[in-house]
C-alpha positions in Angstrom: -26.8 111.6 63.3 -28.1 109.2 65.9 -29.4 109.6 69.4 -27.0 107.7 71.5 -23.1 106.9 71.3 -22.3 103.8 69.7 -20.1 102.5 72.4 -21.6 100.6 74.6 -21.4 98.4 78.2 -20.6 101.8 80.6 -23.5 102.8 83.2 -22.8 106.5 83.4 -24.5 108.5 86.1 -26.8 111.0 85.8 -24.6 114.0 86.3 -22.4 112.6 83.4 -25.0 111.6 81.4 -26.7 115.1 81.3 -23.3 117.0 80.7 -22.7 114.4 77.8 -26.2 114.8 76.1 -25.8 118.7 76.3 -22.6 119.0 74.3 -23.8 116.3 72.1 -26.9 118.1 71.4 -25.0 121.6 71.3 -22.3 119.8 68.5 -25.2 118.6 66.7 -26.4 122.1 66.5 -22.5 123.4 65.3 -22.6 121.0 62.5 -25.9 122.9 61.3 -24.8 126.5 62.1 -22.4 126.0 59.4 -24.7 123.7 57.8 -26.7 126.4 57.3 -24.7 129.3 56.4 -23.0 126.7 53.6 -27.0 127.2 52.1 -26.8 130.9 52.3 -23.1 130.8 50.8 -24.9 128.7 47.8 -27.9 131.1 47.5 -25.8 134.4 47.7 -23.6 132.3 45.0 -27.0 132.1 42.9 -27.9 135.7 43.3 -24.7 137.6 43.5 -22.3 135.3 41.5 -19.7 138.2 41.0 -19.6 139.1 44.6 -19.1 135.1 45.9 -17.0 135.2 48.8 -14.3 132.7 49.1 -13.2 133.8 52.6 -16.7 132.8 54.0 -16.5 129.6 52.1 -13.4 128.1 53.1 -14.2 129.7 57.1 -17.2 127.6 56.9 -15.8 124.4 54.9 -13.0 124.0 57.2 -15.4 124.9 60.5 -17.8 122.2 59.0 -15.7 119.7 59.1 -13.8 120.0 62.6 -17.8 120.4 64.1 -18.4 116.9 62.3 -15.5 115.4 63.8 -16.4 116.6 67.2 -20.1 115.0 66.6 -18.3 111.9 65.3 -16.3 111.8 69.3 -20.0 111.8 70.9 -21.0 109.0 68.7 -18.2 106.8 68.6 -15.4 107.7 71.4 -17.8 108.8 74.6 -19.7 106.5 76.9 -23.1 105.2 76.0 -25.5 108.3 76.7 -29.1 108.8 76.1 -29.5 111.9 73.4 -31.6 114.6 73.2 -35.1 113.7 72.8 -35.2 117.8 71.3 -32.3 117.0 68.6 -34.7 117.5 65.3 -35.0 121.0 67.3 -31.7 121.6 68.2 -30.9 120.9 63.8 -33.4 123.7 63.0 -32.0 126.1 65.7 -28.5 125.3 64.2 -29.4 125.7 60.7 -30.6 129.4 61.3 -28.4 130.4 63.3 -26.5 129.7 60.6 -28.2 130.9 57.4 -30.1 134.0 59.0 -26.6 135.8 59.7 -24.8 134.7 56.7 -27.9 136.3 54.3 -27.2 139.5 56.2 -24.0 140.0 55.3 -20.0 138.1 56.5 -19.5 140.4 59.4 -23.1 139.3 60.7 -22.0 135.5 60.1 -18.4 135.8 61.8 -20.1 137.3 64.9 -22.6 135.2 65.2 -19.8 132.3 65.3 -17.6 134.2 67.9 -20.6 135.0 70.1 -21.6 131.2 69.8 -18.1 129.8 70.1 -17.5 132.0 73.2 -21.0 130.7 74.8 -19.1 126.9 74.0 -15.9 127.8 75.8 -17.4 128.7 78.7 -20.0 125.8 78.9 -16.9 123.2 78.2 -14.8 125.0 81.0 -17.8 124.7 83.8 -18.1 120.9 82.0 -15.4 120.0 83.3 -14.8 121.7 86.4 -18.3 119.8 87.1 -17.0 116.1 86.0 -13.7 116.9 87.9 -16.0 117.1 91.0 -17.5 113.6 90.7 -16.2 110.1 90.8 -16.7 107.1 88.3 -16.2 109.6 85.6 -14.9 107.5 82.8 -11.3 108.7 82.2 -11.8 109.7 78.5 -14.9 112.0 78.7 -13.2 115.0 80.2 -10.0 114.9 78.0 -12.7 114.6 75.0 -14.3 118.0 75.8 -11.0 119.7 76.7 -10.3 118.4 73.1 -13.2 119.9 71.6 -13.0 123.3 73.9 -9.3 124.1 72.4 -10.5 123.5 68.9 -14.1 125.8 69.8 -11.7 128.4 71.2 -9.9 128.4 68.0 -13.4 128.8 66.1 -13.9 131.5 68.5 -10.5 133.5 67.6 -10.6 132.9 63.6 -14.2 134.4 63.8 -13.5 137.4 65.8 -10.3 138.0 63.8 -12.4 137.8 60.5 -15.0 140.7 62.0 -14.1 144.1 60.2 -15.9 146.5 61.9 -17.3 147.3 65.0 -20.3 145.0 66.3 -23.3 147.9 65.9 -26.5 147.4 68.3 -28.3 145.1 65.9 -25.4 142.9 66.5 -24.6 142.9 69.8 -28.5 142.1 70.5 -28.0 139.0 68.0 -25.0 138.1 70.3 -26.7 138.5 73.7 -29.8 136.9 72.1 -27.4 133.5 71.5 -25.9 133.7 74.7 -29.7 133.7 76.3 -30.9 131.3 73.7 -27.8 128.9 73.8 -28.2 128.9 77.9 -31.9 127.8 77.4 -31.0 124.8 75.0 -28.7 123.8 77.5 -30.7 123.2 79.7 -33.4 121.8 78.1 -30.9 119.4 76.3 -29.5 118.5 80.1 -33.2 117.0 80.9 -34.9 116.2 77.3 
């Protein structure tokens, strides 16, 4: 996990800059959603090992995996940016966002994802209307996150499909809670 791309030579502006260093931040935190609910998956595993659920473990493995290969596009395949200064925060938010929901239970974890995947969508799709807007975007960058948006739209589905009841209030105050929270880290990720 580094700081900066490893592509070099590109002056970026500002504008791309920022909307680079926010996604790269927010896929740094995917990775440690599921990150974290991997933990939880071990320590229910420990606790409960007749009741392990191999549903939630393959969801996770296989969203683990597509989330590192969208970090690995911000290291290697986008511009040069500067990263979040806020990263080691934006690994702890991940990792209980993660964990937290996963302890309480599968439906808690899959909602959490959806709510979080949805928040993603959306910030992608005003990406890049934004970088369609301005010139001396490198051609790559906005084909990179409509990459990543189809596959966080796909997250998005799997999880709501995989939600087998009805969200109840604790939930859908968990959800609106991301929505507010994952808003905020934009931002802050934008400038820091």
């Amino acid at each position: 996990m580094s700081y900066y791309s490893n592509r070099a030579g590109e002056c970026l502006s500002k504008d791309v800059d920022r909307e680079i260093r926010a996604s790269h931040a927010g896929e740094t935190g995917a990775v440690y959603i599921y990150r974290g609910a991997l933990f939880a998956e071990f320590i229910l595993n420990v606790v409960r090992p007749a009741k392990s659920n191999s549903e939630s473990y393959a969801f996770i493995c296989e969203h683990l995996h597509t989330e590192k290969q969208h970090l690995a596009i911000f290291e290697n395949e986008m511009p040069q940016f500067r990263g979040s200064i806020l990263l080691p925060l934006w690994i702890a938010a991940g990792f209980v966002t993660g964990f937290l929901p996963r302890m309480f239970g599968k439906n808690s974890f899959f909602y959490t994802v959806y709510c979080v995947e949805q928040f993603v969508d959306e910030h992608y799709e005003n990406q890049c209307q934004r970088l369609s807007s301005l010139h001396n975007v490198p051609p790559n960058v906005i084909d990179l996150f409509r990459l990543c948006q189809k596959d966080e739209q796909q997250h998005r589905d799997d999880a709501r499909a995989k939600v087998t009841c009805s969200p109840n209030l604790a939930m859908k105050c968990w959800g609106r809670g991301l929505a507010i929270g994952s808003s905020l880290a934009v931002r802050f990720a934008e400038h820091l």
